[in-house]
C-alpha atoms as one frame of an Amber mdcrd trajectory, in Angstrom:
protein
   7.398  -4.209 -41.636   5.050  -1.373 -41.354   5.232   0.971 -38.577   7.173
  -0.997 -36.504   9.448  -4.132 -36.032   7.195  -6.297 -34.194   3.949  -6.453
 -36.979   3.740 -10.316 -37.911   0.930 -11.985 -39.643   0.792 -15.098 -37.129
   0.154 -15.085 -33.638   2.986 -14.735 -31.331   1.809 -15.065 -28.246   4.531
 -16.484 -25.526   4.961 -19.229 -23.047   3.397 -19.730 -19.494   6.719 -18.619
 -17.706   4.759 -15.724 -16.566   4.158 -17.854 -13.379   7.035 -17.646 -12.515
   8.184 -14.365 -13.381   4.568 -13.177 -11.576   5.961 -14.942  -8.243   9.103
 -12.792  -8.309   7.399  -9.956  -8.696   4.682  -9.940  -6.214   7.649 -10.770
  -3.356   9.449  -7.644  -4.956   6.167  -5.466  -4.472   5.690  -6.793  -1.006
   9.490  -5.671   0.265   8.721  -2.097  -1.402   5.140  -1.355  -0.675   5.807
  -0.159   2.916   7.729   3.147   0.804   4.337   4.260  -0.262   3.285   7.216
   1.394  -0.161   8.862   1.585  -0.752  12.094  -0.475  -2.968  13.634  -3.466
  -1.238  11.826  -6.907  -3.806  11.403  -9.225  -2.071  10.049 -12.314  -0.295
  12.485 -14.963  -2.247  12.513 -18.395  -0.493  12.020 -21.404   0.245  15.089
 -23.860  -0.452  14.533 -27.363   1.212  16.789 -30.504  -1.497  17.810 -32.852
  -0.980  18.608 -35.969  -3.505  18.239 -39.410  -5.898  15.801 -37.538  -3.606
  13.728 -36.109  -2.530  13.591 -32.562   0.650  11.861 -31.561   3.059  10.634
 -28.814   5.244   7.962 -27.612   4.851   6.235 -24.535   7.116   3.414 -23.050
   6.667   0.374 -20.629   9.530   0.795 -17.749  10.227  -0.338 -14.381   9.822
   3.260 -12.109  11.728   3.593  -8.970   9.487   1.866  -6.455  10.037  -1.703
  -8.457   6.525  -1.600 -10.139   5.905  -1.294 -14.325   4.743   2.004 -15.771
   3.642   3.132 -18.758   5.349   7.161 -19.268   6.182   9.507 -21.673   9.335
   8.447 -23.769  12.081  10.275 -22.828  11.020  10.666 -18.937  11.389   9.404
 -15.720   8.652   6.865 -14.952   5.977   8.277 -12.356   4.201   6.085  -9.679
   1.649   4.994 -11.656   0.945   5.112 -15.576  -0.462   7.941 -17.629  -3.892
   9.119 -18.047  -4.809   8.944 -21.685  -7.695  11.581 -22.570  -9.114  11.117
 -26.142 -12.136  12.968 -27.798 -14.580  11.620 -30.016 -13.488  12.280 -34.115
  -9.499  11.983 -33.057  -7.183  10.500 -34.395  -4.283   9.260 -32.460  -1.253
   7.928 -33.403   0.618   6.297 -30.050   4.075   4.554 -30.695   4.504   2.034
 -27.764   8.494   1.171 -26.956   9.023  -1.995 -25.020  11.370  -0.550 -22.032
  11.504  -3.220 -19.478  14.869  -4.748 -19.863  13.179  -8.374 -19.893  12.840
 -11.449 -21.692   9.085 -10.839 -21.628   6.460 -10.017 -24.415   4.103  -6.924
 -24.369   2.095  -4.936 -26.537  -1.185  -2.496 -26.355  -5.007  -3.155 -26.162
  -7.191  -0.222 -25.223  -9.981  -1.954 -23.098 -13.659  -0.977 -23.871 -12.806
   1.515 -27.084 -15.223   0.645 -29.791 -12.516   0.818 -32.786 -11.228  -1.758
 -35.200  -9.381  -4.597 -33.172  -7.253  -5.653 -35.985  -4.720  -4.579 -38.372
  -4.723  -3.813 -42.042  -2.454  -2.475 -44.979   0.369  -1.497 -42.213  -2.421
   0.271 -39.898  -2.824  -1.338 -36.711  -5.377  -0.369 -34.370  -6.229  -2.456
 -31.001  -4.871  -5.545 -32.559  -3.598  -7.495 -29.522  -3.466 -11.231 -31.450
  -0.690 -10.164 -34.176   1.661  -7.660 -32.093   3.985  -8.798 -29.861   7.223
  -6.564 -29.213  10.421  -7.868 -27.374  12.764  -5.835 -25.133  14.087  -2.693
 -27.674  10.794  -2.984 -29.983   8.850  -0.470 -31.405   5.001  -0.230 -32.331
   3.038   2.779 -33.980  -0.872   2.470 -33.189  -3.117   4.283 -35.361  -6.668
   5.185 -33.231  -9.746   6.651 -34.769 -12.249   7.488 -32.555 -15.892   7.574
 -34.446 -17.844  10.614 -33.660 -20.577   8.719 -32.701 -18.314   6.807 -29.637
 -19.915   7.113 -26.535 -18.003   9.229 -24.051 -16.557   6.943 -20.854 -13.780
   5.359 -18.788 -11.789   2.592 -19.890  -8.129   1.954 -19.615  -5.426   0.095
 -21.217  -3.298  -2.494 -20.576  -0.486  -5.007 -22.258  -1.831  -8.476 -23.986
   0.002 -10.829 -24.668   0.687 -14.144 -22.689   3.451 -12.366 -20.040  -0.371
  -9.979 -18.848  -0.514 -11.882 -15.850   2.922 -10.666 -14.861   2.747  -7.185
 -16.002  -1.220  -6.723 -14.498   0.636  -7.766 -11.224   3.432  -5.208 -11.185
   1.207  -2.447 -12.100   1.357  -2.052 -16.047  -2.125  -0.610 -16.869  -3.431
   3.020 -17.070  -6.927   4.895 -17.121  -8.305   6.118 -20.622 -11.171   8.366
 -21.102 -13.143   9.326 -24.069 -14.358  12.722 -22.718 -17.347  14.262 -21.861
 -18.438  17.688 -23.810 -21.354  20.225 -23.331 -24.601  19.368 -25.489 -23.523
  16.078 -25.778 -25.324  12.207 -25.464 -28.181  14.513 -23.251 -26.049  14.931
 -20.111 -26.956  17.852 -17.736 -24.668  20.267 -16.785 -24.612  19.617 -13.536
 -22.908  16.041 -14.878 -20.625  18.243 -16.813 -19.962  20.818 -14.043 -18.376
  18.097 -11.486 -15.129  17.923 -10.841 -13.467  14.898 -11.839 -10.774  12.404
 -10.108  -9.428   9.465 -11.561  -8.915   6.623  -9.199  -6.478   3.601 -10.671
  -6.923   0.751  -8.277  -4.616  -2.229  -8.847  -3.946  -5.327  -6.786  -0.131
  -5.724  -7.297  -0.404  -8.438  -4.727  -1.559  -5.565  -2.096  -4.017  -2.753
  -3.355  -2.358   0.599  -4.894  -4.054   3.503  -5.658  -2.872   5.883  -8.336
   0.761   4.395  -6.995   0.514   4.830  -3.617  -0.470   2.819  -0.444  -3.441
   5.545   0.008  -4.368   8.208  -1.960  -5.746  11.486  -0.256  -8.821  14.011
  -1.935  -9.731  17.535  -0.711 -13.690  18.091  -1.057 -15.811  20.723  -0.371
 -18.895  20.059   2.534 -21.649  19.295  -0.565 -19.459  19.177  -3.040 -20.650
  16.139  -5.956 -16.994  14.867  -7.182 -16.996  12.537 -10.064 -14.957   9.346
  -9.867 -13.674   8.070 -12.536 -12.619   4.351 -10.854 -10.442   1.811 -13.203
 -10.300  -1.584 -11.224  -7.040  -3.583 -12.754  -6.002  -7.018 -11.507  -4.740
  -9.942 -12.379  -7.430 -12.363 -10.598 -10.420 -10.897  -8.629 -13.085  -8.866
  -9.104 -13.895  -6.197  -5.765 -16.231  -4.220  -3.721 -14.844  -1.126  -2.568
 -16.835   0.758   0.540 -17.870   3.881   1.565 -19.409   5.424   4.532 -21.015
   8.745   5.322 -21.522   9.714   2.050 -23.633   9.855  -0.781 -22.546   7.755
  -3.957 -24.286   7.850  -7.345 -23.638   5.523  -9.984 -23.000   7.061 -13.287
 -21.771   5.048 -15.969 -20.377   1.145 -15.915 -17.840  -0.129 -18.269 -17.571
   3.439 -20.020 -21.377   3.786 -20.753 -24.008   5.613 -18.811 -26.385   3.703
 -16.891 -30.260   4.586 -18.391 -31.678   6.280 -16.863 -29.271   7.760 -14.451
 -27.584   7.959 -12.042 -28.718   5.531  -9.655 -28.249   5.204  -6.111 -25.875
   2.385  -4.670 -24.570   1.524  -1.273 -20.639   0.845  -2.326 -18.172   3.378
  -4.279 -17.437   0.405  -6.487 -18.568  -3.155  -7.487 -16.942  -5.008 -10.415
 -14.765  -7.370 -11.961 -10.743  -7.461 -12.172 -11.190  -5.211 -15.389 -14.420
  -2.990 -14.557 -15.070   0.803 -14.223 -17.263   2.977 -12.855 -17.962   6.118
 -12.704 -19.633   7.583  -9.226 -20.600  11.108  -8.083 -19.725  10.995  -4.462
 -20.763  13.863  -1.791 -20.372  14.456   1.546 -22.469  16.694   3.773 -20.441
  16.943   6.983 -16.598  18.066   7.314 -14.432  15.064   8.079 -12.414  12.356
   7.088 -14.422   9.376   4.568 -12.505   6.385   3.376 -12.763   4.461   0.533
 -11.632   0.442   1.863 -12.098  -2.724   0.534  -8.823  -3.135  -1.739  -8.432
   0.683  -2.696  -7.715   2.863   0.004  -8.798   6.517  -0.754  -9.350   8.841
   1.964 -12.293  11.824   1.315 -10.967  15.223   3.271 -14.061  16.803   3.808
 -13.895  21.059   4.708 -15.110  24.686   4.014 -18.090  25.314   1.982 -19.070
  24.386  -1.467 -18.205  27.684  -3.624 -17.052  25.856  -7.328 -18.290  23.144
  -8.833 -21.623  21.274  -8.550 -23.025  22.254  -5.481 -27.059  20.975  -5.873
 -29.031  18.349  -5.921 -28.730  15.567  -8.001 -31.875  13.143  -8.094 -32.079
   9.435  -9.241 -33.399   8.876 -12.904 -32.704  12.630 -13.377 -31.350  12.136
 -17.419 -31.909   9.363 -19.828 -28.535   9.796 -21.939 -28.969   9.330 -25.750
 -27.019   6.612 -27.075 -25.207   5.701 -30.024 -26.915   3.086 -32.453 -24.336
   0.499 -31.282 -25.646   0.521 -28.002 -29.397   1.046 -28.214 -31.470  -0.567
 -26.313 -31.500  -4.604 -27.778 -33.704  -6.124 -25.015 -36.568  -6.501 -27.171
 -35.074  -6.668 -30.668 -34.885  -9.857 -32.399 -31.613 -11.681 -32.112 -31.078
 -11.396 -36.165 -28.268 -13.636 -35.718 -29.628 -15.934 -33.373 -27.981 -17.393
 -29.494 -24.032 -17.997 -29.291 -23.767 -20.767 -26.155 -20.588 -19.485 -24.501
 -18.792 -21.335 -21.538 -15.406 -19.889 -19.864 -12.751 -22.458 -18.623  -9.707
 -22.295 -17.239  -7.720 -22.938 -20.769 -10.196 -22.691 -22.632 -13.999 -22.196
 -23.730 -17.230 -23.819 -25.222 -18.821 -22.341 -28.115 -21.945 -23.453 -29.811
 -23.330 -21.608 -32.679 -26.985 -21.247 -33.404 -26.672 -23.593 -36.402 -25.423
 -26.161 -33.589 -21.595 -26.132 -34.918 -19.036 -25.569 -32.034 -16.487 -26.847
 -30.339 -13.329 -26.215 -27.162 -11.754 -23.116 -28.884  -8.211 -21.749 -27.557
  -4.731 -22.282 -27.627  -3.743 -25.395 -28.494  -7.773 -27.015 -28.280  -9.008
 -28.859 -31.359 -11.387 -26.096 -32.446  -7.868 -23.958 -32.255  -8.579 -19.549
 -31.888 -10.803 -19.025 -34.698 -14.450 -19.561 -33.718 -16.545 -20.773 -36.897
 -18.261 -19.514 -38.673 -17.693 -15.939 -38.886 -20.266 -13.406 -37.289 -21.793
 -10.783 -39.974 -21.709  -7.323 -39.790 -24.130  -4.799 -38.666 -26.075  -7.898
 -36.680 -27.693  -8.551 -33.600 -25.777 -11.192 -31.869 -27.206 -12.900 -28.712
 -24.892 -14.596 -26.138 -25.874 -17.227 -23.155 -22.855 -17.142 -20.747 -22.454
 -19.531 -18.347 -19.263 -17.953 -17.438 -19.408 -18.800 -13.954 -16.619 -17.096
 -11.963 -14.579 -16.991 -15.282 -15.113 -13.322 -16.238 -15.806 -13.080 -19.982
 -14.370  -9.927 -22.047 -15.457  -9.338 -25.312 -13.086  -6.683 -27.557 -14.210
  -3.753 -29.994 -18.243  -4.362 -28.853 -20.053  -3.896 -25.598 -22.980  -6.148
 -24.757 -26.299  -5.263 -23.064 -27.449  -7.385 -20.008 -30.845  -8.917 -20.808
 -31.353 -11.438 -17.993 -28.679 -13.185 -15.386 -28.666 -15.555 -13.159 -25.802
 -14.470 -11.097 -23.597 -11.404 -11.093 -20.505 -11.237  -8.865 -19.575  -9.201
  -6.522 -23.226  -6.851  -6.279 -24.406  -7.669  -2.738 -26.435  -4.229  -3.036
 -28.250  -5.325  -5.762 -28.332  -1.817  -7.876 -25.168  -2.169  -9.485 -26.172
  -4.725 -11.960 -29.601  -4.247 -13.625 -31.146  -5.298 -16.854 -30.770  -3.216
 -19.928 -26.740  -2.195 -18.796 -23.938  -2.707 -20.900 -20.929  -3.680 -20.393
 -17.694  -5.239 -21.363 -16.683  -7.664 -19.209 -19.094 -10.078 -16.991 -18.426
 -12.512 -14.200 -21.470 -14.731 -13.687 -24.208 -15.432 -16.014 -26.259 -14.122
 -18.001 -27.839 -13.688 -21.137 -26.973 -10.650 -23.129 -27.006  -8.951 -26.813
 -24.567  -6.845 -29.060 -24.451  -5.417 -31.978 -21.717  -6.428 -34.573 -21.452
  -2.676 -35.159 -18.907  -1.234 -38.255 -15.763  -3.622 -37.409 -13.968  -6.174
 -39.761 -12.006  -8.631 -39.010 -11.012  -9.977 -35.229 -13.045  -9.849 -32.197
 -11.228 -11.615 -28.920 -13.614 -13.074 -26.680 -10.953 -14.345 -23.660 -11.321
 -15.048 -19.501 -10.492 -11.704 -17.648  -8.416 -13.778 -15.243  -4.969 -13.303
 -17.044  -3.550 -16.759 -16.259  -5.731 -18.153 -17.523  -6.119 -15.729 -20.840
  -2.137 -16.615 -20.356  -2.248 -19.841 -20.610  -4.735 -20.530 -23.496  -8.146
 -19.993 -22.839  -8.368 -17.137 -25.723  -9.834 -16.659 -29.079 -11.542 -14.810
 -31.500 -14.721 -14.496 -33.843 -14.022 -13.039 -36.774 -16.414 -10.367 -38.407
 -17.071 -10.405 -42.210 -19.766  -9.124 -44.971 -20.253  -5.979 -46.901 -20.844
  -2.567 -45.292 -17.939  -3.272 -42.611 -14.691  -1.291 -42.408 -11.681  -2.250
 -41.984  -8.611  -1.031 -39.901  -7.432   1.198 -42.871 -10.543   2.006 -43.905
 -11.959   3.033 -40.389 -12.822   6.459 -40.255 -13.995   9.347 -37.614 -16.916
  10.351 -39.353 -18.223  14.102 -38.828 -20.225  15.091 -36.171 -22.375  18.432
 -35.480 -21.523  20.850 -32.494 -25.368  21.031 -31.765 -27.270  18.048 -29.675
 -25.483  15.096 -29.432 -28.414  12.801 -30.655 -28.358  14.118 -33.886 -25.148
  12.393 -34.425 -26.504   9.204 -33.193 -29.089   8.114 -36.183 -31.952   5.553
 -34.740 -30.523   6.163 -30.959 -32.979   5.362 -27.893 -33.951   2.074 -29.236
 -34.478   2.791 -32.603 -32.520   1.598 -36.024 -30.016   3.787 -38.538 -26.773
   3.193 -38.873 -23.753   5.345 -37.621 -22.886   8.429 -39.461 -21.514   8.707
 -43.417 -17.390   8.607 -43.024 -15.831  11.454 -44.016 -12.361  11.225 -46.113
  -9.240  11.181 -43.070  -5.918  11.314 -44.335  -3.604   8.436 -44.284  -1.344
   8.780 -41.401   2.055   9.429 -41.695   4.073   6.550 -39.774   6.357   8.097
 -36.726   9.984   7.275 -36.527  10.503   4.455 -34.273  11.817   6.147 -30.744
  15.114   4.545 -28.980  13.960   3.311 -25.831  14.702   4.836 -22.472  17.035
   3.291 -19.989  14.899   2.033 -17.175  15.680   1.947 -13.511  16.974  -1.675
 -13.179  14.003  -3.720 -11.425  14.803  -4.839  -7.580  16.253  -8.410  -6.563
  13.189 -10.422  -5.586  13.903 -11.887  -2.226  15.067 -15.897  -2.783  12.077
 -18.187  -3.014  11.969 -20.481   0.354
């Protein structure tokens, strides 16, 4: 096979034994989470090898020492919580993924909010999550190109296949950022100036942060510290609170909020799956915490010397987007409305021609939704989700009008025009069909349910599209951003001309590292 061992050309999704397996591992969390301690530990980041326009490494999925799954560097000890992977817009990255856990279940790779191919093609596979599914000892090479015209955000990654429920709940998920660069998508500098701290939050049946029971950050009195905040768990959405302090929201989902930032009253609000970025200062020495599920305490001292020390005013920038995300409120749905309702096993789609049916695993309609969407089209969607988040792969939608939102008692974290990639409530919102080929998963966000069948895809076809082994970076000037992003701020274009990338060499596959053997869950009563 191509690359790796584990490429098929059917879907090989598992069984629902993750239930149990899920049990056993939230008693083994609970018997080890009293060894977390408080201190800094903001997670590692990943080093890449670059060579010729190609960056590479190999990461594994292990059990680390406390009992919980990581993903680390092959060929080292697993950390407390997985790597941060840092990517730049016109990169290409080549990531082998070994399969370390010494378990009878399934795993595999999807990179949550990137806007790159999600499928595979001529041996190149990119975020492909429906044909790749690697056993204990099993290799996979990913091939990622980042289009210069990505918008720069937070997003993170995370197995997904039908043992996610079990792996979200022992801690297998990691922050990934596309990252920000001077002159670029109209940001000031006082945006770019901030110091930055990534916050993983998961709910491993009690909350972690980056690994530990609390996590602890030094600040300087009037200091603006950017958050980057990745929410991962397997069931429920969260509000995480903060007193004391100023917070600014920033960016949602991996995409700045227009025009920003915008005041809110909580450090986070989201979904199982969301992110935010927040600018947080404090203008008295002393001791903030973050509570709520995530437990972050702010030390607060000393004088602001480095830095952003200055004032930072709502509405300040309006950030210049790519053509993918312009603004879609008022443009015609080309396409027309896709009816979309979340169940547990399942979902509802109707089609604007009327055709539809109960798509997922195992339902009559079965995983592929019919007919195909086209290319390079503006695609409305009416959710009535409910409190079944809906997550939509390689595009981002824009929030036109809703009904109900979870979660945003403050009422400024959800607003009209926003985009995101995964909603809980309903709404009406629009995307745009932008580059891709091939599969798009539309699945719940709550991963038993995702688990246990209530998954599947629309598949994109027409001319102009690429696919996986035809995706390229494109070429981008050094100058303003916006010239890179053709028709941006609401306007039309398409993204920039490709230019030639060479075919990637495949990596050997690595030998997987022994893992720490995972505890003996206490015997069910």
């Amino acid at each position: 096979q191509p690359h790796g061992e584990a490429f098929s050309t059917s879907h090989t999704r598992g069984s629902t034994r993750h239930r149990g397996i899920m049990a056993k591992l939230f008693v083994a969390t609970a018997l080890l989470f009293s060894l977390a301690v408080s201190r800094a530990a903001e997670p590692a980041e990943l080093a890449w090898s670059c060579s010729s326009g190609i960056c590479s490494a190999a990461i594994s999925a292990s059990f680390n020492s406390a009992g919980r799954m990581v993903y680390h560097k092959t060929g080292t000890s697993p950390g407390d919580a997985s790597l941060t992977i840092k990517m730049e817009r016109c990169g290409v990255y080549e990531l082998t993924l070994t399969h370390n856990l010494q378990n009878a279940q399934t795993t595999n790779l999807h990179t949550h909010g990137l806007h790159i191919s999600g499928d595979s093609n001529n041996g190149i596979v990119a975020d492909n999550v429906w044909d790749v599914s690697l056993s204990n000892g099993q290799s996979q090479l990913y091939t990622f190109k980042v289009p210069c015209y990505h918008t720069t955000g937070t997003y993170w990654y995370h197995s997904h296949t039908h043992d996610t429920a079990a792996q979200l709940a022992s801690g297998l998920s990691g922050a990934l950022i596309v990252t920000d660069s001077a002159n670029r998508e109209g940001v000031p500098q006082s945006i770019l100036d901030m110091r930055e701290y990534v916050v993983l939050a998961q709910n491993v049946g009690s909350y972690i942060t980056n690994g530990l029971a609390k996590d602890t950050v030094s600040m300087a009195v009037g200091e603006w510290v950017r958050f980057r905040v990745v929410h991962s768990a397997e069931r429920a959405g969260a509000t995480f609170t903060l007193s004391g302090c100023e917070v600014k929201l920033l960016a949602k989902d991996g995409v700045y909020v227009s025009p920003a930032p915008r005041t809110v009253t909580d450090f986070f609000v989201g979904t199982m799956a969301s992110r935010a970025d927040v600018a947080v200062r404090c203008a008295s020495a002393g001791t903030y915490t973050v509570s709520g599920g995530a437990s972050l305490d702010l030390v607060v001292s000393g004088s602001c010397t480095s830095g952003y020390c200055g004032s930072l005013a709502d509405g300040s920038f309006t950030p210049c987007r790519p053509t993918y995300l312009r603004d879609l409120q008022s443009d015609p749905a080309s396409y027309g409305t896709v009816d979309v309702g979340m169940k547990a096993t399942s979902m509802s789609v109707v089609m604007p021609d009327g055709t539809g049916g109960d798509y997922g695993e195992g339902k009559r309609g079965g995983v592929r939704i019919r007919p195909d969407l086209p290319v390079n089209t503006v695609v409305e969607i009416d959710s009535t989700a409910g409190a079944h988040p809906m997550h939509i792969h390689v595009n981002h939608f824009q929030l036109k009008t809703f009904s109900r939102v979870a979660n945003d008692a403050s009422g400024n974290w959800v607003q009209a025009g926003d985009w995101i990639d995964t909603l809980e409530g309903d709404a009406v919102a629009r995307m745009m069909t932008d580059s891709f080929l091939g599969k798009m998963v539309i699945h719940c966000h709550i991963s038993g349910h995702s688990d246990n069948g209530g998954i599947a895809y629309f598949n994109i076809a027409g001319s102009g599209g690429l696919t996986a082994d035809q995706q390229q970076t494109g070429s981008c000037s050094t100058g303003t951003y916006c010239s890179c992003y053709p028709g941006s701020n609401g306007g039309g274009g398409s993204p920039p001309t490709p230019a030639p990338t060479p075919a990637p060499t495949p990596a050997p596959t690595p030998a997987p590292t022994p893992a720490p053997a995972p505890p003996t869950p206490a015997p069910t009563p």
